[in-house]
C-alpha positions in Angstrom: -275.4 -112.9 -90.8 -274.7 -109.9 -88.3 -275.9 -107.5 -90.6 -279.7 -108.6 -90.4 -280.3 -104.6 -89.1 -279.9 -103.8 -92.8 -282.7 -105.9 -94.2 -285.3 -103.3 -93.0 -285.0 -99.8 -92.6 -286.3 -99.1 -88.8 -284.4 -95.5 -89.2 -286.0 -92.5 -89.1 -283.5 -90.3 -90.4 -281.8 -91.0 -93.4 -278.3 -90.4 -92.0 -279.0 -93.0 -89.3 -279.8 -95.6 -92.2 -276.5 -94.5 -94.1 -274.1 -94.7 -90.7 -275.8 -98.2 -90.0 -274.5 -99.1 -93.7 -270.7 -97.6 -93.4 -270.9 -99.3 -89.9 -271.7 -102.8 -91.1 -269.5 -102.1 -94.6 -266.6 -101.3 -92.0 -267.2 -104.1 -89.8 -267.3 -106.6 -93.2 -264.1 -105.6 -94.5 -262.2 -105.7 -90.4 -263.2 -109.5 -90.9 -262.1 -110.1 -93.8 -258.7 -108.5 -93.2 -258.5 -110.4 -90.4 -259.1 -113.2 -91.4 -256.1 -115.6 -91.7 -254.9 -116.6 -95.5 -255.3 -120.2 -96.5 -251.7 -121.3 -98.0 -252.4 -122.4 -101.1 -250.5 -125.0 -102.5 
């Protein structure tokens, strides 16, 4: 997984935690949008 960062908060603000979240929420969804669709048949 490339959002292992979340597993443990090494943050010491609480906005830096919450921007690492939308960060790796944002880069989750890019995949999946880019991912191509399987045909299904």
């Amino acid at each position: 997984m490339r959002s292992r960062r979340l597993v443990r908060d090494f943050e010491r603000r609480t906005t830096s935690a919450e921007a690492m979240v939308y960060w790796s929420m944002t880069m989750i969804m890019t995949r999946r949008l880019a991912r191509p669709h399987s045909a299904r048949g």
